[in-house]
PAFIPA-406254 format. One line per 8 residues: number of its first residue (from 0); their letters; for each residue x, y negated, z negated of C-alpha. Coordinates in steps of 0.001 Angstrom, whole numbers, padded with zeros to 6 digits. Example, Ala and Ser with C-alpha at 12.3 -4.5 7.8 and 13.67 -1.06 7.14 Angstrom:
// PAFIPA-406254
0) AS) 012300:004500:-007800; 013670:001060:-007140
//
This chain:
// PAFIPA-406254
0) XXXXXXXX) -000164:-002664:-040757; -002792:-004416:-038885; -002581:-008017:-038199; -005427:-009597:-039401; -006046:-012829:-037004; -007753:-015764:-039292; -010239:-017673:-036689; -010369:-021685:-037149
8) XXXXXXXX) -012216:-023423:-034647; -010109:-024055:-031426; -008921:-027939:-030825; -007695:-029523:-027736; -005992:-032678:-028749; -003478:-034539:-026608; -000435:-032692:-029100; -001743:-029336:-027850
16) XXXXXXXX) -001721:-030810:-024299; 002272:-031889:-024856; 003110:-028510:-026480; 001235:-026315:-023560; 003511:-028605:-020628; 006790:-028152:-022545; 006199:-024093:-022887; 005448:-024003:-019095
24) XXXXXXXX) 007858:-026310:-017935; 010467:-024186:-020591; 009482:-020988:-018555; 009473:-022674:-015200; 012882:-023150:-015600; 014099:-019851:-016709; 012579:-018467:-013948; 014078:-020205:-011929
32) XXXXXXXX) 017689:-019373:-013444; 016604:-015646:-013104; 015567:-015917:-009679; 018956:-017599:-008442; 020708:-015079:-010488; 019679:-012046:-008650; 018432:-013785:-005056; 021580:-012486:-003670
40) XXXXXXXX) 021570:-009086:-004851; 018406:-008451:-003714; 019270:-010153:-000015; 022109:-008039:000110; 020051:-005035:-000556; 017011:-005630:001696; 019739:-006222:004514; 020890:-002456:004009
48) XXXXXXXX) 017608:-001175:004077; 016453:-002629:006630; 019266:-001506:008755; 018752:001775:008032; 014993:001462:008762; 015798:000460:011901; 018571:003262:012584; 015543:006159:011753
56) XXXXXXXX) 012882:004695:013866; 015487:004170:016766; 015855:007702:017176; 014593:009165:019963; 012408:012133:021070; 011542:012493:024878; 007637:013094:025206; 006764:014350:028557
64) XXXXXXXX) 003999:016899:029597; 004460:018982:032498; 001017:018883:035100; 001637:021277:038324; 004622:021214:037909; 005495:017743:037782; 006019:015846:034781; 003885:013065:033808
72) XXXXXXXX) 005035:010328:031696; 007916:008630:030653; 010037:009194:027518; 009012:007725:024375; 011134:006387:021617; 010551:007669:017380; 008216:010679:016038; 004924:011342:017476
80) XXXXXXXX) 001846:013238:016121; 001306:016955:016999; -001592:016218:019193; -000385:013457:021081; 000866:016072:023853; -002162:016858:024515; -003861:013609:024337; -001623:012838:027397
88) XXXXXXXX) -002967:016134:028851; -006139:014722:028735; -005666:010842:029405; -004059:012141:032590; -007077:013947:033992; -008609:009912:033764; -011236:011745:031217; -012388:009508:028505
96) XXXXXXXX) -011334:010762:025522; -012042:009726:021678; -009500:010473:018592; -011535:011294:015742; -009970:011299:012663; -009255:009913:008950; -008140:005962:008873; -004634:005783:008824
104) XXXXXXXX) -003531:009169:010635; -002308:006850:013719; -004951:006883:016059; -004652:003381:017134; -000951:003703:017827; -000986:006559:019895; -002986:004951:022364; -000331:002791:022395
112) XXXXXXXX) 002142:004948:023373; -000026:006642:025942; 000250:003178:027554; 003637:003134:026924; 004337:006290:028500; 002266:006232:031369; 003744:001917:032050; 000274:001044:032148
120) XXXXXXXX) -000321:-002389:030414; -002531:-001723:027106; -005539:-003243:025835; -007501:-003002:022975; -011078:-003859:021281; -012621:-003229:017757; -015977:-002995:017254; -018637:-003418:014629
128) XXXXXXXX) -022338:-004202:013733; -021722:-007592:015198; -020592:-007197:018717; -022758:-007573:021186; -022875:-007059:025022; -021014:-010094:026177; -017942:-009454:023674; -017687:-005634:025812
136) XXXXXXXX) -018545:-007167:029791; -018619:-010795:029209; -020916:-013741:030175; -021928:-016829:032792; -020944:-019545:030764; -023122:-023372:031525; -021584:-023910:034367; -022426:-020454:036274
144) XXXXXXXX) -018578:-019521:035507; -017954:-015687:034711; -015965:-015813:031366; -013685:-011794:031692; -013197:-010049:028631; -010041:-007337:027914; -012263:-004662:028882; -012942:-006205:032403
152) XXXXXXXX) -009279:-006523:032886; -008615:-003171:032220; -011319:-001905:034148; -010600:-003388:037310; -007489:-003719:037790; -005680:-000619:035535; -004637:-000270:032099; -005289:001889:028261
160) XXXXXXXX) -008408:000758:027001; -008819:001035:023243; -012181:000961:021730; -011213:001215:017973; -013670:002491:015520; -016328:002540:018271; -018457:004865:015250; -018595:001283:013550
168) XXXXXXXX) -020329:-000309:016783; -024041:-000447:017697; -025014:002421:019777; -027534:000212:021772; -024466:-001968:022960; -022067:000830:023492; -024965:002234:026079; -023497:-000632:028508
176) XXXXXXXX) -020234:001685:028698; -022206:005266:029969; -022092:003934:033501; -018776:002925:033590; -017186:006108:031675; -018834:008136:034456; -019691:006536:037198; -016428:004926:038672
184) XXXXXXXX) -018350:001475:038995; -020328:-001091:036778; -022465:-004259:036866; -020862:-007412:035301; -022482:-010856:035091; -020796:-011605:037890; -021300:-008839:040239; -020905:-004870:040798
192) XXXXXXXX) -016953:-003783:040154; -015452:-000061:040802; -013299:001501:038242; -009001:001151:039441; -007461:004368:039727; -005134:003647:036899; -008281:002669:034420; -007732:004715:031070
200) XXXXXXXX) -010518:004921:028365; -009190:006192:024639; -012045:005797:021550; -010906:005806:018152; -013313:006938:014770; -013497:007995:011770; -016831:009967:012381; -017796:012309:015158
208) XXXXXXXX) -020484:009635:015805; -023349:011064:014654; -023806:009134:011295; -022048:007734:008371; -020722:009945:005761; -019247:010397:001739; -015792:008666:002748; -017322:006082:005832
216) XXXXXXXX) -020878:004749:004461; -020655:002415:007731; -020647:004072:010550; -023214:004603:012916; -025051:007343:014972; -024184:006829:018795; -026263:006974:021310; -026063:011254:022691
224) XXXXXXXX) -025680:009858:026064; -022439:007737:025511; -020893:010768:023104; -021014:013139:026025; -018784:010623:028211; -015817:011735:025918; -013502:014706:025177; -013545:014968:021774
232) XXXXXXXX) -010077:015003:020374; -009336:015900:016489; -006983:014063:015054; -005743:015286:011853; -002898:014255:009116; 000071:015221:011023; 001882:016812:007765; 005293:016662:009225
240) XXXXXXXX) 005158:013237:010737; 003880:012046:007275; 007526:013266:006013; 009238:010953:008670; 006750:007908:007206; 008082:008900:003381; 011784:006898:004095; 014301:006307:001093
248) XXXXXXXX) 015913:008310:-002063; 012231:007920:-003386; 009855:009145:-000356; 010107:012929:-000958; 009094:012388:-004632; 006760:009892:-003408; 004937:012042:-000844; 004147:014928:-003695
256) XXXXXXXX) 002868:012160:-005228; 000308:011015:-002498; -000629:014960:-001734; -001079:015401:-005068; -003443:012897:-005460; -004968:013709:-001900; -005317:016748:-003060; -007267:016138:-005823
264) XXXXXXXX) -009393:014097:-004222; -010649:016176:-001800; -011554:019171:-004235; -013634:016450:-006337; -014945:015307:-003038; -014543:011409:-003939; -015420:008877:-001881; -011578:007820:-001398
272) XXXXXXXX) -009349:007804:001456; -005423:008486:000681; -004014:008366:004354; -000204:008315:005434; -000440:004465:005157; 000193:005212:001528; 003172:007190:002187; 004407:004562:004494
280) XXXXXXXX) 003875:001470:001984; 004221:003389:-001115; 007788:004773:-000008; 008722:001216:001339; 007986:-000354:-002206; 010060:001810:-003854; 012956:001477:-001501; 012746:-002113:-002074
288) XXXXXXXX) 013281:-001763:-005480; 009753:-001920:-006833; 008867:000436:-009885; 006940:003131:-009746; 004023:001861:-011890; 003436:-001230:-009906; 003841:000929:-006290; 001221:003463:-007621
296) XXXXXXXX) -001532:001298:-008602; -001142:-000926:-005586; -000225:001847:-002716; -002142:005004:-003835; -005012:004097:-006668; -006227:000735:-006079; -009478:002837:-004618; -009775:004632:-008215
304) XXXXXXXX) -012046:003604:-011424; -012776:003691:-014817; -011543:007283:-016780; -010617:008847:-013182; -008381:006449:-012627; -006433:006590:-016136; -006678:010489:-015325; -004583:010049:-012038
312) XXXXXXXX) -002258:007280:-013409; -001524:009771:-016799; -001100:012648:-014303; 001121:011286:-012080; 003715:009296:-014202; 004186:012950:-014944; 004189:014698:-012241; 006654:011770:-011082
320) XXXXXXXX) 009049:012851:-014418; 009072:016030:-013148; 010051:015447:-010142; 012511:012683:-010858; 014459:014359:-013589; 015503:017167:-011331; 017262:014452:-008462; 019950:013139:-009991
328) XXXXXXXX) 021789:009493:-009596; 020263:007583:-006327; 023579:006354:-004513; 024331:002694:-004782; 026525:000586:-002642; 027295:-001312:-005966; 028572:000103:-009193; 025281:-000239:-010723
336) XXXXXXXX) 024493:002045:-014033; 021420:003940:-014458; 019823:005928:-016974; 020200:009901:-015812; 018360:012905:-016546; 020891:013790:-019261; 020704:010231:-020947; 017294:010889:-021473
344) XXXXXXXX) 017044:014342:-022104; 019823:015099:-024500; 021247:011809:-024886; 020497:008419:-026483; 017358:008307:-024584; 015391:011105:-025238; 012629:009407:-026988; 011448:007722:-023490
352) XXXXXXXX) 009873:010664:-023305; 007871:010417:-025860; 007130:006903:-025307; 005819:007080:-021665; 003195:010154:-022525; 001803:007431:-025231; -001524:005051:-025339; -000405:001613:-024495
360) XXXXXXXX) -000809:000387:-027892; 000432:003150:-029613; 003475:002466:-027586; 004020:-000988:-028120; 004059:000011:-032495; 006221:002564:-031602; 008743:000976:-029944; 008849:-002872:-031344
368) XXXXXXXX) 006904:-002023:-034952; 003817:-002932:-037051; 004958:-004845:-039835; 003503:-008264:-039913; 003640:-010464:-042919; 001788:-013448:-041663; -001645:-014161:-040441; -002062:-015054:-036418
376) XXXXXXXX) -003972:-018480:-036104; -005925:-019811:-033800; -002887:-022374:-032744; -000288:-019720:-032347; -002752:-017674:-030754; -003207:-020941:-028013; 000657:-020893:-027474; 001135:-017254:-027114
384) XXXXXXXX) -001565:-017038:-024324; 000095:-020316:-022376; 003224:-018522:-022620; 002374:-015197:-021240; -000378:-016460:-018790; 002691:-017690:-016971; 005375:-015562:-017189; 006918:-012999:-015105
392) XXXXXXXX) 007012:-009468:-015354; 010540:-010009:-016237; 009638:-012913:-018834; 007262:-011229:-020540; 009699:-008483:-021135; 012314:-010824:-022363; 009596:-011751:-024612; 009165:-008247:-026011
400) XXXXXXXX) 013325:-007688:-026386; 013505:-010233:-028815; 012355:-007544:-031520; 014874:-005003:-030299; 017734:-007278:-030584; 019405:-009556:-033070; 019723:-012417:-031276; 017090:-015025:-030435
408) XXXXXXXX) 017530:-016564:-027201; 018138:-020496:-027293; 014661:-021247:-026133; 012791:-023473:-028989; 009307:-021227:-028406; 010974:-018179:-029673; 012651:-019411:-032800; 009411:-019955:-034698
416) XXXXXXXX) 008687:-016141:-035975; 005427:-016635:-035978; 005151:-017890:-032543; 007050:-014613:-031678; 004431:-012752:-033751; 001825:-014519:-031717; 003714:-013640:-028075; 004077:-009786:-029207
424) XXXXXXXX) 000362:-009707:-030941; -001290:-010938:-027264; 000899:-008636:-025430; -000395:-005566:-027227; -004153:-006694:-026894; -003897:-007685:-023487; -002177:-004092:-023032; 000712:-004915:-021010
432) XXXXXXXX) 002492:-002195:-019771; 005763:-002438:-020898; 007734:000691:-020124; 009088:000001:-016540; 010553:-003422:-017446; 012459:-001695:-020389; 013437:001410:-018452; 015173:-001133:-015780
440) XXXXXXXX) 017202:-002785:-018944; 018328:000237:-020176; 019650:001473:-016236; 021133:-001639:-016022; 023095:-002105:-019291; 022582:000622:-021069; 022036:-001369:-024496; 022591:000431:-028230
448) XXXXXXX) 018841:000052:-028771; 016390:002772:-030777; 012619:002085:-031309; 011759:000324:-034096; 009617:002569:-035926; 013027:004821:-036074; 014990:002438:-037920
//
């Protein structure tokens, strides 16, 4: 039955004013009493993972290269890309070289540890529309003082220069680097200064330089001249030190996830970049406890709209089922239950199934009912929208539980039906996606609960 809502002309009087504080500072407070409830759980549990974090990247592997015989470099700590041997190959000839590559496949950071290996101090510069001259050699400030920049340091007196994004930069500026990339000297403001024997050049982009393109509609074409100063280095998604960036019980599942969607982005050729930072921070999420609903849309499709987007979300909530159903119990250092393949494919749960391929709306009837005797008003309508405007994810699904169980909490909002009406009735319209805050009460409690339109 649809709920038909009667429309009377919205009031603010000084009573609505009273009503609206005591709802928020009502829900204030239960947050509060939820929050010190499971604060030390949750510390507890971050504390775990992050020593285990720190265990993985600890590990070492010793990256050296071998140059007449000799090797060159010192030993590096963690997982490097596949390339990055032969980056140091060529940073070791003292050949500028520049990484080109999608954002996020860990250009910047390998110059880093080119630095690090070679204990040469590192420096680094990004550049854009904006920077001019003086940000790259520096200037004679009022007082005829030369003001250095990191580039001069580097320059004379030894280090790993990083230009980042130098595609992003404006080509006439970048000219002001041609004679020192190939020249071994270079005219400051404050005088002529030769290139140090230790000086190391490393360019990072996401373009080959010679325009902007589908994924980077802001980069620029540079200047022939300066491109032939560089090796040209591809650097690609390193595949198998994306694996090492996918951490947790969830960041194999996770990673199908991401190259499934990478995947399907570059056969419809959209203008979106999924890089191994959304392995990384999607993985992470999920280790922290986050659900997968929340980690998808905000690690993996926050660059998606409109119908492609509910595509994507629809197709990989089930890829993620498919996956998920097939791994078992994730070990706990506390005796924690949780809902298991068999609980929801041949026991009490089976119909979460069917829930989670539903519409939103069609879920919400399905699982708390349709049957509404009374009318919305406008008044109720005021309260139920001051009540969920400030909620919780966790609120607003103890909001929602009140028509799966018999008992009312003691909270005076939620004994008036109709104001419960009202609550459930915004809910639906606003389209709150319910399903991940019930699918952590039934792991944790495993309540005696059915949908509603099955009783």
């Amino acid at each position: 039955m649809v709920v038909e809502v009667v429309k009377e002309k919205p009031t603010r009087t000084s009573q609505t004013n009273t009503k609206a504080d005591a709802v928020l500072s009502m829900f204030d407070q239960i947050s509060n009493d939820v929050l010190l409830s499971v604060q030390a759980k949750i510390d507890r549990r971050v504390a775990q993972k992050v020593k285990k974090l720190e265990e993985q990247i600890n590990a070492v592997r010793p990256i050296q290269i071998m140059i007449n015989e000799q090797l060159v470099g010192s030993p590096i700590k963690g997982t490097v890309h596949q390339s990055f041997d032969t980056l140091l190959h060529v940073v070791s000839t003292g050949s500028p070289v520049m990484l080109v590559g999608a954002a996020g496949t860990g250009k910047s950071h390998a110059a880093e540890l080119v630095a690090s290996s070679f204990e040469l101090p590192f420096y680094a510069m990004s550049v854009g529309a904006q920077t001019s001259k003086s940000d790259l050699i520096g200037y004679m400030n009022a007082v005829s003082v030369y003001v250095p920049t990191v580039f001069r340091s580097a320059y004379e007196n030894g280090g790993v220069f990083l230009l980042d994004e130098i595609d992003a930069g404006n080509s006439n500026v970048l000219i002001q680097l041609n004679a020192a990339l190939a020249n071994g000297y270079m005219s400051f403001p404050d005088g002529m200064v030769r290139k140090h024997k230790d000086f190391r050049f490393i360019a990072s982009a996401n373009t080959f330089g010679l325009g902007a393109s589908r994924q980077y509609v802001g980069r620029n074409q540079l200047d022939a001249a300066t491109l032939d100063r560089f090796i040209v280095l591809t650097w690609d998604i390193d595949h198998q030190l994306e694996e090492t960036l996918a951490v947790g019980w969830w960041g194999k599942p996770w990673l199908e996830i991401v190259r499934f969607v990478r995947q399907h982005v570059q056969e419809q050729e959209l203008r979106i970049v999924v890089s191994p930072r959304a392995t990384q921070r999607g993985s992470l999420l999920l280790e922290s406890g986050m659900d997968f609903n929340k980690t998808l849309h905000m690690a993996l499709l926050s660059q998606f709209t409109g119908e492609v987007k509910e595509l994507m979300h629809k197709d990989c909530h089930r890829l993620w089922r498919e996956i998920t159903s097939e791994m078992g119990d994730k070990p706990s250092v506390e005796e924690t239950p949780v809902v298991t393949a068999d609980d929801v494919v041949t026991g009490r749960y089976d119909w979460l199934i069917q829930l989670a391929d539903m519409e939103i709306k069609d879920a919400y009837d399905y699982m708390f009912g349709t049957s509404w005797t009374e009318k919305v008003t406008i008044e109720k309508e005021e309260i139920a929208k001051i009540v969920v405007d400030n909620c919780s994810e966790m609120n607003k699904f103890e909001l929602l539980k009140v028509h799966l169980v018999e008992d009312v909490p003691n909270v005076e909002v939620l004994k008036d039906g109709a104001n419960r009406q009202a609550i459930y009735e915004y809910m639906r319209n606003a389209g709150w996606d319910f399903r991940d805050e019930l699918g952590a009460w039934l792991a944790s409690s495993k309540p005696n609960v059915t949908p509603v339109m099955w009783s």
